[in-house]
N, C-alpha and C positions, 0 to 999 in steps of 0.2 A: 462540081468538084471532079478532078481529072481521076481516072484510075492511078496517076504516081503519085497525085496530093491524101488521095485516098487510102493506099496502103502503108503513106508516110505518118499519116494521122492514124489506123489501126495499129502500127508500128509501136508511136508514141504511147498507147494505150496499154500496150500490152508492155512496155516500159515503165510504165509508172505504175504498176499492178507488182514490180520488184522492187520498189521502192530504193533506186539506183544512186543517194544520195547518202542512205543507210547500209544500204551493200559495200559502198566504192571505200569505207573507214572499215567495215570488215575484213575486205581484201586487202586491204596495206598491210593492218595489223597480222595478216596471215604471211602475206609476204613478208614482212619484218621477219618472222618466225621462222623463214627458210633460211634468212642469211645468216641469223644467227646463229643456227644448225651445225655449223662448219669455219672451219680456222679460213677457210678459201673462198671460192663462187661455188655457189649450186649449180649442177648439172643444168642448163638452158632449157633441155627440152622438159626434164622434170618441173623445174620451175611453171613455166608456162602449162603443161596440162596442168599442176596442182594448182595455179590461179583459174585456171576455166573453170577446172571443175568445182573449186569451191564458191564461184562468183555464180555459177546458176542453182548448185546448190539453196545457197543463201537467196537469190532470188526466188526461187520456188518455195522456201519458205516463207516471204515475205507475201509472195501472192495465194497464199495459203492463210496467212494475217488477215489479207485482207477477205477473202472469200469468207473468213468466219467472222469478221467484223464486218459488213457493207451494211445493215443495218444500222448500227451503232456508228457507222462514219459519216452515212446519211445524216444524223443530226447532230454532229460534230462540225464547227465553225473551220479546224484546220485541216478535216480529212475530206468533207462533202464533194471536195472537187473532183474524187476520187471516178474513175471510170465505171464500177462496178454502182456505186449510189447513183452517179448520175443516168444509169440504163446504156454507157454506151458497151459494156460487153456482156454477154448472159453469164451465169453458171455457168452452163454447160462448157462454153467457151475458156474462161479461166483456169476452169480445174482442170482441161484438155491440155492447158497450154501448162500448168503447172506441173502435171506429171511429165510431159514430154520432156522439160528443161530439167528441174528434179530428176529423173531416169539418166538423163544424157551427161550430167553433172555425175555422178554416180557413178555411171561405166566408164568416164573419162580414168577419173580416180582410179579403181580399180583395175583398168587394163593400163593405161602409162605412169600411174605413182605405184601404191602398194594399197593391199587391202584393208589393212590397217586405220591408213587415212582416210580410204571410205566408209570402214565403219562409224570411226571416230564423228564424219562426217555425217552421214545419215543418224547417228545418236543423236547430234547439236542440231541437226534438222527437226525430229522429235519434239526435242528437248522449246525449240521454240514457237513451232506451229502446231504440236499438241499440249503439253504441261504446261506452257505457261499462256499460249493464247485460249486455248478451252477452256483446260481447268484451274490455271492461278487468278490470270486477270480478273476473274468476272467476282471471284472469289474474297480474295484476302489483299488489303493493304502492303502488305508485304510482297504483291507478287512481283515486283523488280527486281526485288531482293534477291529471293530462290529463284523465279525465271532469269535473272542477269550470270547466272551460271553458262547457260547458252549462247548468249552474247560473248562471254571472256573466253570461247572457245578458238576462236581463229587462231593466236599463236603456237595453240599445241599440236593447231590440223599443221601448220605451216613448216612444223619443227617434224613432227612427223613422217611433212610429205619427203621429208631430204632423209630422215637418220632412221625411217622404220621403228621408231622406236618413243616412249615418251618418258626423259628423266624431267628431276628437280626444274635443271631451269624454263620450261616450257610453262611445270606450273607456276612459279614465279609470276609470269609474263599472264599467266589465267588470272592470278590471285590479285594483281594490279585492275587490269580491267573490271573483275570482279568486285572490287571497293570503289573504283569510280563510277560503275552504272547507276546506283541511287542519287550521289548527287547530281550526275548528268541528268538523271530524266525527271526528278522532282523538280528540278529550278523551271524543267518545260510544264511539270505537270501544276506548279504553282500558277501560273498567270495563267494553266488553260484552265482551273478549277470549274469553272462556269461550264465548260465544256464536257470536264468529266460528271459534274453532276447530271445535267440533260442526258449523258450517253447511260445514267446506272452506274456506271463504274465506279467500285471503289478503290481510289487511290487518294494515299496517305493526305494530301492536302481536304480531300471529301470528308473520311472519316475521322481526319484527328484534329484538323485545320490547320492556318498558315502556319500559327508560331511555332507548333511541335515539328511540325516539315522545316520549320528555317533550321530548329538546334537539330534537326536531325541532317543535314546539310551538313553543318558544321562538322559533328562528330564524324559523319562518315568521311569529310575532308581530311580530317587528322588522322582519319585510319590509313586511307589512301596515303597520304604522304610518308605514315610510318612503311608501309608495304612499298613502296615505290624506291626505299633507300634498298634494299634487300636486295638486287642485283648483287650494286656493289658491295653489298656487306657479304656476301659468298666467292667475292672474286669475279662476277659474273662480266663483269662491269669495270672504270675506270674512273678516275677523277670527272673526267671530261662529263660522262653521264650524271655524277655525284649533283656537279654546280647545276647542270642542267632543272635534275628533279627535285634536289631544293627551291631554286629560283621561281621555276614555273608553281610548285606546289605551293611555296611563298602565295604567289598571285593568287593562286585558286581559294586558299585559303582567304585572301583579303577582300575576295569576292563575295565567299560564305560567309566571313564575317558580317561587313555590308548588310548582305541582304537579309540578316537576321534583325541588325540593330534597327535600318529604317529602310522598310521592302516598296519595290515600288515593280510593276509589270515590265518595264522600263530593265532596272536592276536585273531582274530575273532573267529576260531575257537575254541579257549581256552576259550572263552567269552561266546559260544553256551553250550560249555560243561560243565562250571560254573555254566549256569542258571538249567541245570535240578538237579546238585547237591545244590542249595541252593534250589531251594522248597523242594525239599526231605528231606535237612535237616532240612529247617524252619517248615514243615509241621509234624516232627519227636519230635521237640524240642515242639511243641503244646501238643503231647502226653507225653511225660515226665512232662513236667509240669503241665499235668489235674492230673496226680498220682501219681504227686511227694511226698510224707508225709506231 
């Protein structure tokens, strides 16, 4: 292996230790967050440092995830592949490479946005690499629930980095992604079931089984869609978004449905894969209609 095949491969390692695929849907929604901040454009350069700094942020808590789960991903079917189980980076190594990116994420925020959004920032860091990876997950059924608070953070960091400030609609934009993280992550935790049990983990499909996880799909589905119309019930919003988060929430729901009445691994997974294209779209169609003419 050449020294540039070599550092290309370290590279990738210490890449997928951010989990780059879960990051890249946190930063949009953060971004969403800036433009909606303002009748006009965000400032470019503000922009751009409050996407660095919140895209390593969030990386560094992901490889913070994983530093405290490589055991548990070791004998995990979806995670094994993972750098850390497989021996190719130490400890030592990860958590070097976590604080340096974590730190750099941090003083970006704070010297070119405001301090505000780095605290904001480093709370939502907390909030997801210690309360919910330490102490929820291992913990209570529910930890997506309460940890998914951390998750719905990106659009208030987003709204923040432009207006210094967090009103009403930022948390609107929390309180959406906040009712979509249960059924997003149960439809993956349902067909991995086999996988949470081997890792200890108790999650909702472990301890309560399939069919209480499907109605409970459902129900957090019709919460979400009621949350999701609230935009535009405050003005925030426009027709344009209305049809949108009906339509899509339509689907979602007919998904949840679905996979209560006759569930198949199959269904599920189309169901996991639905939830991250409808925030994207619902959080896309927010932008469209703050500039629509």
């Amino acid at each position: 292996m050449t020294a540039l095949t070599l550092a290309e491969h370290r590279f990738r390692q210490y890449l997928a230790l951010t989990k780059p695929r879960v990051v890249s849907l946190i930063v949009f929604c953060a971004i969403i967050g800036m433009f909606l901040a303002t009748p006009g454009l965000p400032p470019a350069d503000v922009v751009m440092a409050a996407t660095v700094g919140i895209w390593l942020v969030a990386g560094a808590a992901a490889a913070v995830n994983c530093l405290v789960e490589q055991k548990i991903d070791a004998v995990m079917q979806r995670t094994s592949w993972r750098p850390l189980p497989q021996g190719e980076l130490t400890t030592a190594a990860a958590l070097a490479f976590t604080t340096v990116v974590g730190g750099a994420g941090l003083w970006l925020l704070y010297r070119f946005v405001n301090p505000l959004t780095m605290w904001l920032t480093l709370a939502t860091f907390v909030g997801y690499a210690i309360v919910y990876t330490v102490l929820l997950k291992p913990a209570t059924p529910q930890n997506i629930v309460i940890g998914g608070a951390s998750g719905a953070m990106p659009p208030v960091l987003g709204w923040a980095a432009i207006t210094n400030d967090v009103g009403p609609e930022p948390l609107l934009l929390f309180l959406i992604i906040f009712a979509w993280t249960p059924p997003h992550f149960w439809a993956l935790a349902l067909y991995r079931t086999r996988d949470y049990m081997k890792a200890g983990l108790p999650m909702l499909p472990v301890t309560h089984g399939s069919q209480y996880t499907r109605l409970m799909i459902v129900l957090y589905t019709l919460v979400l869609i009621g949350v999701s119309l609230l935009p535009f019930a405050i003005r925030m919003s426009g027709f344009i978004y209305l049809v949108a988060a009906v339509v899509l929430g339509g689907v979602f729901l007919a998904y949840a449905v679905q996979l209560y009445v006759r569930y198949s691994d199959a269904l599920a997974r189309a169901t996991f894969r639905y939830s991250i294209v409808y925030l994207a779209a619902l959080f896309s169609a927010l932008l469209v209609d703050h500039y629509w003419p």
